[in-house]
Jmol script that loads the backbone (N, CA, C; Angstrom):
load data "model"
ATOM      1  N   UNK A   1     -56.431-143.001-164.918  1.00  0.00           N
ATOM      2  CA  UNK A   1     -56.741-143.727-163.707  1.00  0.00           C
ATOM      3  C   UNK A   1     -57.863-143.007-162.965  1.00  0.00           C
ATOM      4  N   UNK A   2     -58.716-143.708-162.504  1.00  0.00           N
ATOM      5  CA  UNK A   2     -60.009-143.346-162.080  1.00  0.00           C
ATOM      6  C   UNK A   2     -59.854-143.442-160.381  1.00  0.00           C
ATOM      7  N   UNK A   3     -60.219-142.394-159.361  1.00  0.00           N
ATOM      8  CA  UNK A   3     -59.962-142.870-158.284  1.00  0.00           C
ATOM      9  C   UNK A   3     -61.572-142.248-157.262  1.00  0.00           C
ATOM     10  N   UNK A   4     -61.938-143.259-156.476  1.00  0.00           N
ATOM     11  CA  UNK A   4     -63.267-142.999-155.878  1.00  0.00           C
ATOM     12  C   UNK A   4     -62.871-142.773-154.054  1.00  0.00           C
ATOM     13  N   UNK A   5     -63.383-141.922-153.739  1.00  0.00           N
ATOM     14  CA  UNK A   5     -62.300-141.727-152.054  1.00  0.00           C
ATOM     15  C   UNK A   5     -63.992-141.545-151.364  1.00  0.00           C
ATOM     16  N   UNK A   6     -63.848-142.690-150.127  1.00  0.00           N
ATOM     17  CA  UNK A   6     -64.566-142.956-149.101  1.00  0.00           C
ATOM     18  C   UNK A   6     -65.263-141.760-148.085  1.00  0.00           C
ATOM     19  N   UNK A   7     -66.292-141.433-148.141  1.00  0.00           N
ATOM     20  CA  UNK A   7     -67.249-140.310-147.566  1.00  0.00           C
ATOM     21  C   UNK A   7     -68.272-140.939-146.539  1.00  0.00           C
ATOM     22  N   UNK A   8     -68.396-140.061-145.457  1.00  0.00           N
ATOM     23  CA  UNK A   8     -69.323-140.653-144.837  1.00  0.00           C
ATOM     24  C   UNK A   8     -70.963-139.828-145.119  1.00  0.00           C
ATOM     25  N   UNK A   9     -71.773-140.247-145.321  1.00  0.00           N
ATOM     26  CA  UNK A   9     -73.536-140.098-145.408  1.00  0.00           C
ATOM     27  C   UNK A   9     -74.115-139.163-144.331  1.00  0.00           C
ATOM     28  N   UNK A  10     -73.975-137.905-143.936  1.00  0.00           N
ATOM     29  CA  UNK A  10     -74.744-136.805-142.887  1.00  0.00           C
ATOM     30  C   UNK A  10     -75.831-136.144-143.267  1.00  0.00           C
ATOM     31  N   UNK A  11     -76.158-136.221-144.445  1.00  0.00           N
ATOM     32  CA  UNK A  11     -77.634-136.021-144.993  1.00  0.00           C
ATOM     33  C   UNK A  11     -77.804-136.781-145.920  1.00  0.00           C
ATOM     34  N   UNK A  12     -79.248-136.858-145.651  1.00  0.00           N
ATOM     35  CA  UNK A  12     -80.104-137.981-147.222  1.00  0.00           C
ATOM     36  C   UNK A  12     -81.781-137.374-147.281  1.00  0.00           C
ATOM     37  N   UNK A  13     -81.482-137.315-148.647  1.00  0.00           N
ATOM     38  CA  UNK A  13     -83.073-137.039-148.418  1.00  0.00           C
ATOM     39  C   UNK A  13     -83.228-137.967-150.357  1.00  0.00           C
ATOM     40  N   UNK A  14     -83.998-138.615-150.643  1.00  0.00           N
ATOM     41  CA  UNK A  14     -84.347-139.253-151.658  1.00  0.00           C
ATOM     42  C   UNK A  14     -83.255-139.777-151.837  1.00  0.00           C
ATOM     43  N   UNK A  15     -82.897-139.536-153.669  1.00  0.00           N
ATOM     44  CA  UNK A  15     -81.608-140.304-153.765  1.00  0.00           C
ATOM     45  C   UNK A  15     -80.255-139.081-154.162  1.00  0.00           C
ATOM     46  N   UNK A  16     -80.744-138.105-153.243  1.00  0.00           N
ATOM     47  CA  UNK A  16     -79.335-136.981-152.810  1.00  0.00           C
ATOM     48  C   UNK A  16     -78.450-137.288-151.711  1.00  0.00           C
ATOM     49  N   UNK A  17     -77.632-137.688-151.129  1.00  0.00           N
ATOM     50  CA  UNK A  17     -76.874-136.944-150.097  1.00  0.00           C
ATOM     51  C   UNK A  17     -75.544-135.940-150.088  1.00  0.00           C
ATOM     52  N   UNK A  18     -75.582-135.193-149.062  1.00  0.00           N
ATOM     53  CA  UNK A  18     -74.657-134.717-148.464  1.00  0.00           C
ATOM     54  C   UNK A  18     -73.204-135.430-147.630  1.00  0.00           C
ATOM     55  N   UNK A  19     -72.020-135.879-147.966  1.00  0.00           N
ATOM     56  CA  UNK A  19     -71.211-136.609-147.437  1.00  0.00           C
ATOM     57  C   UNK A  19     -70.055-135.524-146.970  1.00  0.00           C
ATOM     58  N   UNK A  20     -69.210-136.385-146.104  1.00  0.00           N
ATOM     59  CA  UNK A  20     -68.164-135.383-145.387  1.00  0.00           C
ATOM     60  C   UNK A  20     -67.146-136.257-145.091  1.00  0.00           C
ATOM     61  N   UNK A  21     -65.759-135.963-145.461  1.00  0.00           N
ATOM     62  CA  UNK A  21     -64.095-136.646-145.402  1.00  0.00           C
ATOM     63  C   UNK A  21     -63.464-135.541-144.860  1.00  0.00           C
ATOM     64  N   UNK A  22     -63.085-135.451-143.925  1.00  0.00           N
ATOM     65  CA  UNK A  22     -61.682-134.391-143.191  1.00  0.00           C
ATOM     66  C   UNK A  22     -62.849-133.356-143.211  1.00  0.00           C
ATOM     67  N   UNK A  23     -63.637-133.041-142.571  1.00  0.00           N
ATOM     68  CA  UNK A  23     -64.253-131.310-142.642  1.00  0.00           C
ATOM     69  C   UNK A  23     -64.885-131.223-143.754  1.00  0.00           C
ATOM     70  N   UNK A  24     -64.465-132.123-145.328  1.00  0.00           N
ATOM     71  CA  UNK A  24     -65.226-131.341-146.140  1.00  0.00           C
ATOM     72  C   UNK A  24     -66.438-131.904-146.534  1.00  0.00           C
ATOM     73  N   UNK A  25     -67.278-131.148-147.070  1.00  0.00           N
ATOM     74  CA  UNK A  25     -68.320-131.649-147.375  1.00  0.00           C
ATOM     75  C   UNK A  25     -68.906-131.651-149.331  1.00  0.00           C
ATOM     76  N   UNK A  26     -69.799-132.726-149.570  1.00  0.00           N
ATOM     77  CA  UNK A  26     -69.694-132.266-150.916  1.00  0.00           C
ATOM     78  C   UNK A  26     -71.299-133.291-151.196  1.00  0.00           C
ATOM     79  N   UNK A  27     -72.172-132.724-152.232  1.00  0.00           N
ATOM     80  CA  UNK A  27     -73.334-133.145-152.667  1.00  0.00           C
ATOM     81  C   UNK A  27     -73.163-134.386-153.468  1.00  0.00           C
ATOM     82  N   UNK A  28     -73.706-135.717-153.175  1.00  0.00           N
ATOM     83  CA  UNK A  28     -73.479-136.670-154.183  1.00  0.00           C
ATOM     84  C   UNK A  28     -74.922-137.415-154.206  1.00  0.00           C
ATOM     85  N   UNK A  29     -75.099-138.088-156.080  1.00  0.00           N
ATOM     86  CA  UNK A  29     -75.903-138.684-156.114  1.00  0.00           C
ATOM     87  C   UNK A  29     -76.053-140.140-155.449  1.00  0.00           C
ATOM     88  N   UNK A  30     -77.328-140.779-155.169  1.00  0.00           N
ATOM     89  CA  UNK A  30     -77.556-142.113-154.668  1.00  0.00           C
ATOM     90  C   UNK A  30     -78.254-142.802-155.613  1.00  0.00           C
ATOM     91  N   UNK A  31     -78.499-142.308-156.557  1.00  0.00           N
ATOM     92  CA  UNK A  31     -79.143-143.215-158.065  1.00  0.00           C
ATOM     93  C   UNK A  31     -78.399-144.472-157.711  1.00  0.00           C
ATOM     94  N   UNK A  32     -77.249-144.661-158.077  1.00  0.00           N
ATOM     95  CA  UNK A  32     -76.628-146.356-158.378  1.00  0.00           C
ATOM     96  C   UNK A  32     -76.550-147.223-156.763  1.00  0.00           C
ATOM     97  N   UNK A  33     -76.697-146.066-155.388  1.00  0.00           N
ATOM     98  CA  UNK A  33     -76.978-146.490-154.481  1.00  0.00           C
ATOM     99  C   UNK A  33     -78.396-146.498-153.332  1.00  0.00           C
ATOM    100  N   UNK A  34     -79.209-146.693-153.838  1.00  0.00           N
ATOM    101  CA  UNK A  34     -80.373-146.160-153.418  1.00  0.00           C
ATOM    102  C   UNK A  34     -80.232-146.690-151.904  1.00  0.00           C
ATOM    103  N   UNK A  35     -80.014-147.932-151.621  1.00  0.00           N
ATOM    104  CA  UNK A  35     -79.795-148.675-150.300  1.00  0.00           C
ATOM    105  C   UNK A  35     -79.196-147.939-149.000  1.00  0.00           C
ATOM    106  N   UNK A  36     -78.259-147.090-149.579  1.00  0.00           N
ATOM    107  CA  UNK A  36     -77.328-146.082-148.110  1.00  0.00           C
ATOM    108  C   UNK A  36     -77.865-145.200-147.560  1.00  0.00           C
ATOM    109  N   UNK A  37     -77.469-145.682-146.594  1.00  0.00           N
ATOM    110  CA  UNK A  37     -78.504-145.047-145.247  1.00  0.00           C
ATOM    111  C   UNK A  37     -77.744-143.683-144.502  1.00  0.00           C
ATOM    112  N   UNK A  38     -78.277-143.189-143.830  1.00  0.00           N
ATOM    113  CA  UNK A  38     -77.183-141.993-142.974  1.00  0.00           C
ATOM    114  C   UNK A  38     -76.367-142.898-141.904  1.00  0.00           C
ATOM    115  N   UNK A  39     -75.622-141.690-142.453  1.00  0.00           N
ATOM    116  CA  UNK A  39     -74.461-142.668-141.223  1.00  0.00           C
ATOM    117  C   UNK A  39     -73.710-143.771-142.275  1.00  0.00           C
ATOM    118  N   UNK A  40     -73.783-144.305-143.020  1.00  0.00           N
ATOM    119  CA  UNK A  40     -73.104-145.033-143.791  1.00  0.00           C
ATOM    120  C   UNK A  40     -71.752-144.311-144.547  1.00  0.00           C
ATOM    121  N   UNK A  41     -70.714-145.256-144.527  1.00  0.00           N
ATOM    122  CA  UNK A  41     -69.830-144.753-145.528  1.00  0.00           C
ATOM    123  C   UNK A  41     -69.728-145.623-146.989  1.00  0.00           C
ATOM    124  N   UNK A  42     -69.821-144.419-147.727  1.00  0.00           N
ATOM    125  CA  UNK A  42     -69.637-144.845-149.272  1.00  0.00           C
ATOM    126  C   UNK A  42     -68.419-144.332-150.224  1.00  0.00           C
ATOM    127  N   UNK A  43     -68.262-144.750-151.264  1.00  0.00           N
ATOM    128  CA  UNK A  43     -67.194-144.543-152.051  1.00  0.00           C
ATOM    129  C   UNK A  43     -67.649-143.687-153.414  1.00  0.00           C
ATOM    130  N   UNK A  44     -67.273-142.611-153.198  1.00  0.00           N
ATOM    131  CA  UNK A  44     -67.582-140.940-154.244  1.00  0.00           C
ATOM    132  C   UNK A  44     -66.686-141.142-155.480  1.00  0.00           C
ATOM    133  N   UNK A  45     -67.101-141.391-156.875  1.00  0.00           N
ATOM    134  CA  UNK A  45     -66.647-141.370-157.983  1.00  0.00           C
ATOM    135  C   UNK A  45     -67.521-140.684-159.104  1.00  0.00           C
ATOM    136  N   UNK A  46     -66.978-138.814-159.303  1.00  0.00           N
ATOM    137  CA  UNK A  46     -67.529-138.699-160.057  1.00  0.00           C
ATOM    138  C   UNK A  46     -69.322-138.322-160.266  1.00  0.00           C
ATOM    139  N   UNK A  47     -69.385-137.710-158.700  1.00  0.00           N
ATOM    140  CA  UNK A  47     -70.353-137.181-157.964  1.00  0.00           C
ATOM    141  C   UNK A  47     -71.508-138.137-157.994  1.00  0.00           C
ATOM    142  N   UNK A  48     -71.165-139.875-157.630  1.00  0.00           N
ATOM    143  CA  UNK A  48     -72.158-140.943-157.197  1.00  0.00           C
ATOM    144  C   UNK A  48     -71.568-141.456-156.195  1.00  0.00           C
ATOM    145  N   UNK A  49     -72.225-141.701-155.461  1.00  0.00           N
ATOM    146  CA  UNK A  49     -71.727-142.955-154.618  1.00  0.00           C
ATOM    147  C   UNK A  49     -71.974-144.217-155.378  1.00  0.00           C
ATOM    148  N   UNK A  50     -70.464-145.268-154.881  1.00  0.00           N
ATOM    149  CA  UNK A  50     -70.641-146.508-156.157  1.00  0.00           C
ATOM    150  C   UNK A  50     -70.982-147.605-154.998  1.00  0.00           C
ATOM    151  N   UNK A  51     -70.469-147.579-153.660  1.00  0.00           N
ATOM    152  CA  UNK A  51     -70.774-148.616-153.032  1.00  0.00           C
ATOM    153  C   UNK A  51     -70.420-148.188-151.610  1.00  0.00           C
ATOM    154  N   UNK A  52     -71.310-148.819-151.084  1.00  0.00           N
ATOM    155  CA  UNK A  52     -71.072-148.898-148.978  1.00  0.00           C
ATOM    156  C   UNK A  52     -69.784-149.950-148.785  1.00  0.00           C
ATOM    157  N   UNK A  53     -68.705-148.693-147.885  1.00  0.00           N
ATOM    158  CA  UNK A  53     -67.936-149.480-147.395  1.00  0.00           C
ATOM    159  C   UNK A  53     -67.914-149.527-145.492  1.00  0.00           C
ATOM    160  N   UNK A  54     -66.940-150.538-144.941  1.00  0.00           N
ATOM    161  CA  UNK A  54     -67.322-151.054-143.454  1.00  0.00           C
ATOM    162  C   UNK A  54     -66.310-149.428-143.438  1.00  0.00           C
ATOM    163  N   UNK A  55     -66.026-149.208-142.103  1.00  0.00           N
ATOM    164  CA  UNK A  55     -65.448-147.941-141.600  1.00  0.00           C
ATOM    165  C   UNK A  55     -64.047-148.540-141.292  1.00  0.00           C
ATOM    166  N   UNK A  56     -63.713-149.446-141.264  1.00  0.00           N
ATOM    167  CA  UNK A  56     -62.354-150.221-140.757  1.00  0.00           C
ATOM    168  C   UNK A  56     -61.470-150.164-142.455  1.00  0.00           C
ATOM    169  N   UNK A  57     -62.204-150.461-143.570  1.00  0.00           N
ATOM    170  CA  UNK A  57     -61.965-150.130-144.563  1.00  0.00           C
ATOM    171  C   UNK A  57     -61.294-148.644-145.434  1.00  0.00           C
ATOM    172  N   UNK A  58     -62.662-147.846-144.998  1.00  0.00           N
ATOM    173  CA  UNK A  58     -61.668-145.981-145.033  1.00  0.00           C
ATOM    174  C   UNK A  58     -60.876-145.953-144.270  1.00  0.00           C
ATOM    175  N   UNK A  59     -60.641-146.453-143.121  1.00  0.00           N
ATOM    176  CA  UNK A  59     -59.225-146.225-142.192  1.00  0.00           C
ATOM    177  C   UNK A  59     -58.087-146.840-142.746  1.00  0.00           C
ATOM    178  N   UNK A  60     -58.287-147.773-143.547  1.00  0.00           N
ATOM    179  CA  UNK A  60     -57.073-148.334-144.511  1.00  0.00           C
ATOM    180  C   UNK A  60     -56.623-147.307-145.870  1.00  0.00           C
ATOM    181  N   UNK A  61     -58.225-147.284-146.278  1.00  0.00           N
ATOM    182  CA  UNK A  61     -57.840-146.774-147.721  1.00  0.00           C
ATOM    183  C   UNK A  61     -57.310-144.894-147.387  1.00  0.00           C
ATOM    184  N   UNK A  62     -57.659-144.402-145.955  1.00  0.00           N
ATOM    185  CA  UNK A  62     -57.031-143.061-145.979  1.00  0.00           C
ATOM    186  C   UNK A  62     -55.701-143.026-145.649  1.00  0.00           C
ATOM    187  N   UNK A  63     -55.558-144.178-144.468  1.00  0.00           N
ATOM    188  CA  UNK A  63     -54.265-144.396-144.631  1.00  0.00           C
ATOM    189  C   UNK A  63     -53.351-144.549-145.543  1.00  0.00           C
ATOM    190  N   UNK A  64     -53.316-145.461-146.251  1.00  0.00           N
ATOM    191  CA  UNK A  64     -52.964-145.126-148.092  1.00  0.00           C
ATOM    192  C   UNK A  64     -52.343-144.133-148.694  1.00  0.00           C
ATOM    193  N   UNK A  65     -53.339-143.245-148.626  1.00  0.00           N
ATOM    194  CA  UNK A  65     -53.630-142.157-149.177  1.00  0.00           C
ATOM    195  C   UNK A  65     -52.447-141.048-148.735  1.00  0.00           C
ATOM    196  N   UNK A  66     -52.387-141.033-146.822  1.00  0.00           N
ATOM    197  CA  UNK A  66     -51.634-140.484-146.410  1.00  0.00           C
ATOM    198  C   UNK A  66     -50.531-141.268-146.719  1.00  0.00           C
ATOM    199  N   UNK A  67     -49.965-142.118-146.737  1.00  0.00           N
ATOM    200  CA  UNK A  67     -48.551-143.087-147.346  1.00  0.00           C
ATOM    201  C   UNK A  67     -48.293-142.278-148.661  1.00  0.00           C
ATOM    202  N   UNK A  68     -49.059-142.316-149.629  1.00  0.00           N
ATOM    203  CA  UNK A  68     -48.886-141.800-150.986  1.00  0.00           C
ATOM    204  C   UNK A  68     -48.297-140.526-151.217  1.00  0.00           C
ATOM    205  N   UNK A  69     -48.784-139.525-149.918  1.00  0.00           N
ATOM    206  CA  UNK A  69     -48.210-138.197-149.560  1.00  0.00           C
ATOM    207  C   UNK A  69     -47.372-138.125-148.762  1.00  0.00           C
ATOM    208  N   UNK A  70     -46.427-139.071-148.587  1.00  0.00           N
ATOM    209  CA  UNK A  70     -45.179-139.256-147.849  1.00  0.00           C
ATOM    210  C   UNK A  70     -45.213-139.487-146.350  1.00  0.00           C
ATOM    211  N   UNK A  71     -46.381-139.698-145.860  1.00  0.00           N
ATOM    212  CA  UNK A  71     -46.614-139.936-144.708  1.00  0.00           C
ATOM    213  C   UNK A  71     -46.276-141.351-143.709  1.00  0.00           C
ATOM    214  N   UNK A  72     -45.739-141.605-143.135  1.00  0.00           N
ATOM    215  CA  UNK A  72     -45.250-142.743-142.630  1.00  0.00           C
ATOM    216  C   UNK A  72     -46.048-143.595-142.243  1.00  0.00           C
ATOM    217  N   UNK A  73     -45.837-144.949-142.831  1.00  0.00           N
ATOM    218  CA  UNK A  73     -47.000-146.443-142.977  1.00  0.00           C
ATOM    219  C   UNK A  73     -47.401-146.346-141.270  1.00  0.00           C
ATOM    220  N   UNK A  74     -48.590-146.788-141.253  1.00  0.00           N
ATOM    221  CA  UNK A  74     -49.389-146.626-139.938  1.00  0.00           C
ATOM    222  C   UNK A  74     -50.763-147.915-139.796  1.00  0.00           C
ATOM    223  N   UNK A  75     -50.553-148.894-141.173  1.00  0.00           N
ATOM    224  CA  UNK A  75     -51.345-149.964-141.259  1.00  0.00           C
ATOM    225  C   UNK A  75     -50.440-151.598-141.113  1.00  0.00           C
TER     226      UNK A  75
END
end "model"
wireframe off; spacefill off
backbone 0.3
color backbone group
């Protein structure tokens, strides 16, 4: 099972950025996304971003995430 977890865009320079989830930060390519802008959130699979998601969206899919780790439903 393949899983891609939602980052937000705080640096760009060509088709590199820099993205950040909870504090962390991590280098991903923009080859398959050339379009994302700073400030955008995208979805990290496998050190690409595969697609821009709305921000109402990562608030679901982290929520999730925290559910999955026993955390009590909050959506």
């Amino acid at each position: 099972m393949c899983l891609a977890f939602p980052a937000k865009i705080i640096e760009k320079k060509d088709f590199l950025a820099k993205v950040e989830l909870s504090g962390v930060t991590r280098d991903v390519s923009l080859m398959l996304l050339p379009e994302a802008k700073l400030g955008d959130y995208v979805l990290v699979h496998a050190g690409f971003a595969m697609q821009i998601v709305q921000k109402k969206e990562v608030d679901e899919m982290l929520a999730l995430f925290d559910e999955m780790n026993g955390a009590e439903r909050r959506i």
